[in-house]
C-alpha positions as CSV (number, residue, x, y, z in Angstrom):
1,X,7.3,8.8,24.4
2,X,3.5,9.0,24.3
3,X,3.6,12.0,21.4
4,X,6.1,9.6,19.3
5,X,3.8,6.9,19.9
6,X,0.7,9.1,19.1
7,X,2.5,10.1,16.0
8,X,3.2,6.4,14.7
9,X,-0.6,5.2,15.7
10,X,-2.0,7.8,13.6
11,X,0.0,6.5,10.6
12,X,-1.2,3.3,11.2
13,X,-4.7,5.0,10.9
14,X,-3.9,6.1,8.0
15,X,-2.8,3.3,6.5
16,X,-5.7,1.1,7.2
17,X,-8.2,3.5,6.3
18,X,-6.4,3.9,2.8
19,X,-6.3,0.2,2.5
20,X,-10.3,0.2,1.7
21,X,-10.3,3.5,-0.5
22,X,-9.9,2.6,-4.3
23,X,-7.0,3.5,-6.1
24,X,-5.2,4.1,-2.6
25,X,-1.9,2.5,-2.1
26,X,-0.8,1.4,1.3
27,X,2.4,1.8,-0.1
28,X,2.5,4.8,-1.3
29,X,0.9,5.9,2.0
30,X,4.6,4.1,3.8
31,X,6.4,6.1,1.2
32,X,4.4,9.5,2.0
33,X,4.6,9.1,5.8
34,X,8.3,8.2,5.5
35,X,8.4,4.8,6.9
36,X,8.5,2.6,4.3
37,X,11.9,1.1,4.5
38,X,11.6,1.4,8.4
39,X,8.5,-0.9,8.4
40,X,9.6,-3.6,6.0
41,X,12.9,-3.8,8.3
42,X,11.3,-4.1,11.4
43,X,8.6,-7.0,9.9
44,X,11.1,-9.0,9.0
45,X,13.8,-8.3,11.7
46,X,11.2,-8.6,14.2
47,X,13.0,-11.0,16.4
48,X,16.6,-9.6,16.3
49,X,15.2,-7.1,18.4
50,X,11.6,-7.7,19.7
51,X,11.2,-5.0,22.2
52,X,12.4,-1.9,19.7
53,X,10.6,-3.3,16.9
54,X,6.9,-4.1,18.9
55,X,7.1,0.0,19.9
56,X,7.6,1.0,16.4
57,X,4.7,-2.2,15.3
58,X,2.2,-2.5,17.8
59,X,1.0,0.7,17.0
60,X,1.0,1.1,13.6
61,X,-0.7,-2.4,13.5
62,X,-3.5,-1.4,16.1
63,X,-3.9,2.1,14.1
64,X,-4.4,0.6,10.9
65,X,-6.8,-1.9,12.7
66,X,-9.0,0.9,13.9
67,X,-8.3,2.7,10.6
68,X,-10.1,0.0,8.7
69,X,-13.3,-0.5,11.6
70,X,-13.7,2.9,12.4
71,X,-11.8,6.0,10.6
72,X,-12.2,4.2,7.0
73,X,-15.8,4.6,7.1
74,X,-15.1,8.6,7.7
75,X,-12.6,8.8,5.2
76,X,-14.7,6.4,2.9
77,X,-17.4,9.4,3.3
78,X,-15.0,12.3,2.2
79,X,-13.5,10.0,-0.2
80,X,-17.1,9.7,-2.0
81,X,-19.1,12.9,-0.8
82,X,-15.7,14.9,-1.7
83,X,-14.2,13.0,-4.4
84,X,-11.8,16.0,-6.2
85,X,-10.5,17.8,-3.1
86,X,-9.7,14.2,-1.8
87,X,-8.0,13.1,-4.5
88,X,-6.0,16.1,-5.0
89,X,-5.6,16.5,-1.9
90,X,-3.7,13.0,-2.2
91,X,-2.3,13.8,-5.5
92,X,-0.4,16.8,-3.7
93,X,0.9,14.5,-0.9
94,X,2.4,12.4,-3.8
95,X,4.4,15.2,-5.3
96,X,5.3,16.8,-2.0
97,X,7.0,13.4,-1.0
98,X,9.3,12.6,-4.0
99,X,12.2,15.8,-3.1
100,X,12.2,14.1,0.2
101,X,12.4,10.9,-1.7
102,X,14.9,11.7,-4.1
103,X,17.1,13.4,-1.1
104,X,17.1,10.0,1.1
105,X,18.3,8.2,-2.0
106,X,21.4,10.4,-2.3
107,X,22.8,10.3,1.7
108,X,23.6,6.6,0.7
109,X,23.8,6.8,-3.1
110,X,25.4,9.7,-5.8
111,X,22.8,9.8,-8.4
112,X,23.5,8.4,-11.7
113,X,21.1,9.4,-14.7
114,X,20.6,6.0,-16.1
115,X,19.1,5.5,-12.3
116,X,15.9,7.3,-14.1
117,X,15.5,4.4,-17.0
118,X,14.4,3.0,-13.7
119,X,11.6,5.4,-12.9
120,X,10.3,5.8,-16.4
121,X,9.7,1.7,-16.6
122,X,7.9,1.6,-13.5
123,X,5.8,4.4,-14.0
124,X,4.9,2.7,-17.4
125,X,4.2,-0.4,-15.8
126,X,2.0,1.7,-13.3
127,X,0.1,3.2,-16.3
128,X,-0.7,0.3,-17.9
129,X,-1.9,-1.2,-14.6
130,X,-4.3,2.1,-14.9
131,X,-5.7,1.1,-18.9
132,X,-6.0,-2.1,-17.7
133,X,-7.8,-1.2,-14.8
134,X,-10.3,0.8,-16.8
135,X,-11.0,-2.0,-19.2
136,X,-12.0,-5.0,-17.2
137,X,-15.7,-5.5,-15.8
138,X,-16.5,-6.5,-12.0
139,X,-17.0,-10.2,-11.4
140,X,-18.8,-10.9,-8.1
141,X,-19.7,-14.1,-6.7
142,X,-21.3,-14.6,-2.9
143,X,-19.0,-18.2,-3.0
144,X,-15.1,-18.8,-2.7
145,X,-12.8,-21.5,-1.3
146,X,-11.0,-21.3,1.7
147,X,-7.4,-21.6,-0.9
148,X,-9.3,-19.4,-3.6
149,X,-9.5,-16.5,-0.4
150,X,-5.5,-17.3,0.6
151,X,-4.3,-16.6,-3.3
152,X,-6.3,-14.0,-3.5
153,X,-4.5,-12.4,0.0
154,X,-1.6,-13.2,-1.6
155,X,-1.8,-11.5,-4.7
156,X,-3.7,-8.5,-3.2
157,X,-0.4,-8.6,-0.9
158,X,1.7,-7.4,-3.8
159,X,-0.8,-4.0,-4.2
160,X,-0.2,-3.3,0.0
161,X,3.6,-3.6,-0.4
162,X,4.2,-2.4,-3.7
163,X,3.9,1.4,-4.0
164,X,1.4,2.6,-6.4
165,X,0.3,-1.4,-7.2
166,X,-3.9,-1.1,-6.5
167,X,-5.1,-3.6,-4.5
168,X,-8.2,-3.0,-5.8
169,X,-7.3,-3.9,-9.7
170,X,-6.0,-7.4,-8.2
171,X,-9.2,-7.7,-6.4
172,X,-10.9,-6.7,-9.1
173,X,-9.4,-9.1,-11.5
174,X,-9.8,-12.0,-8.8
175,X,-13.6,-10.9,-9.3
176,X,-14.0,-10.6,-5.2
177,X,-13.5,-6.8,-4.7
178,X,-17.6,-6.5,-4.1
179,X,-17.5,-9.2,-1.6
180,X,-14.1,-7.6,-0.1
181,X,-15.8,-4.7,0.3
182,X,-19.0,-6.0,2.1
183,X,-16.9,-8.5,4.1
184,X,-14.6,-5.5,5.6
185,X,-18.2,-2.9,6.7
186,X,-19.8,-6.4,7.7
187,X,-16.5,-7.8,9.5
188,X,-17.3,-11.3,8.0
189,X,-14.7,-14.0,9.3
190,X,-15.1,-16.4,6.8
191,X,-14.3,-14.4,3.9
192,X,-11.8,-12.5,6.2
193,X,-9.7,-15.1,7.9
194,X,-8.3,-16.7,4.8
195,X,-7.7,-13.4,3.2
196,X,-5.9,-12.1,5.5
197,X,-3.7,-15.4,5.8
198,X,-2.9,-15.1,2.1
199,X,-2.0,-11.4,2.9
200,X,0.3,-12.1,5.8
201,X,2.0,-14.9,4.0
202,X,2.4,-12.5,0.3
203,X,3.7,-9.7,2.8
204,X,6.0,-11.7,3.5
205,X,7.7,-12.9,1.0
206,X,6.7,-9.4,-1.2
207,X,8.6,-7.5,1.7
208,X,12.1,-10.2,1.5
209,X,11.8,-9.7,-2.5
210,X,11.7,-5.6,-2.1
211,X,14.3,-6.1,1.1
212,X,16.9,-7.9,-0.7
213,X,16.7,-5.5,-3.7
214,X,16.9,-2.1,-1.5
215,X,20.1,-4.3,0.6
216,X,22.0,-4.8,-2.7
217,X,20.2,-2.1,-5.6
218,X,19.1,0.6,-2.7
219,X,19.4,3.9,-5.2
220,X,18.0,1.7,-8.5
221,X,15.0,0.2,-6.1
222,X,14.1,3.4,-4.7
223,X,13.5,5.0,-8.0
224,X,11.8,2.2,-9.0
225,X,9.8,3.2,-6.1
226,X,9.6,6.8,-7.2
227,X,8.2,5.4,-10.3
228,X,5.8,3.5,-9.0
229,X,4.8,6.3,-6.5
230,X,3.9,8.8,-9.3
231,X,2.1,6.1,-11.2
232,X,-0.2,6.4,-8.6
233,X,-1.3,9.8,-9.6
234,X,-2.8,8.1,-12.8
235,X,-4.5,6.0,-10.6
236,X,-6.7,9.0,-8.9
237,X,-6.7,11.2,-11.8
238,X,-8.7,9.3,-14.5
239,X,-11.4,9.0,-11.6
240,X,-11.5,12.8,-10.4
C-alpha cells in the first residue's frame, strides 16, 4: 500500500517538475510512466467511484504540486547545468516507451497498417509545431487580465494533455511564458490563480475530447499518440 503509493507520488513529481522544463511534455511524461489513459479516466470518472479514484489522484496531484515548488527547481538545474545528458536522457525514455506503447494498443486492437497514416500526420503536425517554435520572438508584458490569464490556461491546457504539444510554444505565442516562469519560482497568485482556472477548465474539456476518441478510435488515437510522442523528440533535439 504505502510502496504503490510511493510509486504513484513520485510520478506526480515528475510530472510537475517537467511541467516548468521547456520543451517537456506532461503528456508525454503520462505516456512514459504508463498512466496516461488511467489518469484521464479517473479525472473525469472521479465521482463514479470517489474513494478508488482519490488513491490513484491525491497523490499524483500532491507530487506534481511539490514537483513544481521544490524538485523542479533541481531538475530545472540539471536541465540547464546538464543540458545534453538530460535531454538524451529523455530522448531515450521516449523511444524505450513506444514497444510498450505499440503492445497496449494490440491486447484491444489487431493492427492495421493504414493505423500508421495516423502516426506520420501527427508527428508532422508535431514538427511543424517545432519550425514554428523556432521562428517566433518572446513577447513579455508585466500586465494581463484576469480573462487574458484564463485563455491563456486554457490553451496552455492543450500542451499538458496532449502528448508532445509544448506548453511552452502556446505560452510563448500568448507572449506570457517570461512572466509564467517568474510567477511559478515567485508563487505569484495573481498571475497564478486565473491560470490555473483556465488550465483546469481546458483539462477538462481537452481530456472528454481525447476520452471520447480513445472510447470509440482507441487503436487510431493511440498512434496518433505515438505520433505525437516521438514528435517530441524534435522538440529536445534542435536545443541539445
Amino acid at each position: 500500500m504505502i510502496t504503490c503509493f510511493l510509486l504513484i507520488f513520485s510520478n506526480g513529481i515528475l510530472i510537475g517538475a517537467g511541467a516548468i522544463l521547456p520543451g517537456i511534455s506532461s503528456g508525454v511524461l503520462c505516456v512514459i510512466l504508463g498512466i496516461y489513459e488511467k489518469l484521464i479516466d479517473a479525472f473525469l470518472g472521479f465521482f463514479i467511484n470517489i474513494k478508488k479514484n482519490f488513491k490513484f489522484l491525491f497523490p499524483i496531484v500532491s507530487g506534481a504540486v511539490i514537483g513544481i515548488i521544490i524538485f523542479g527547481n533541481i531538475l530545472k538545474y540539471l536541465f540547464f547545468a546538464y543540458p545534453v545528458q538530460f535531454k538524451f536522457v529523455f530522448i531515450g525514455l521516449i523511444l524505450g516507451s513506444i514497444p510498450k506503447l505499440i503492445k497496449d494498443v494490440q491486447k484491444k486492437s489487431d493492427f492495421k497498417p493504414y493505423y500508421l497514416v495516423f502516426t506520420f500526420l501527427s508527428l508532422a503536425v508535431a514538427i511543424f509545431l517545432v519550425i514554428l517554435e523556432k521562428k517566433i520572438s518572446i513577447r513579455s508584458s508585466n500586465e494581463y487580465s484576469f480573462l487574458f490569464l484564463i485563455i491563456s490556461g486554457f490553451a496552455m491546457s492543450a500542451g499538458v494533455i496532449i502528448p508532445g504539444v509544448s506548453s511552452t510554444l502556446i505560452l510563448m505565442l500568448l507572449g506570457v511564458y517570461e512572466s509564467y516562469l517568474f510567477s511559478v519560482s515567485t508563487i505569484y497568485l495573481p498571475f497564478l490563480i486565473p491560470l490555473c482556472i483556465g488550465l483546469l477548465i481546458g483539462s477538462i474539456v481537452f481530456m472528454k475530447i481525447t476520452k471520447y476518441l480513445l472510447d470509440r478510435f482507441y487503436a487510431q488515437t493511440f498512434f496518433v499518440i505515438i505520433g505525437f510522442t516521438l514528435g517530441s523528440i524534435f522538440v529536445l533535439y534542435p536545443r541539445i
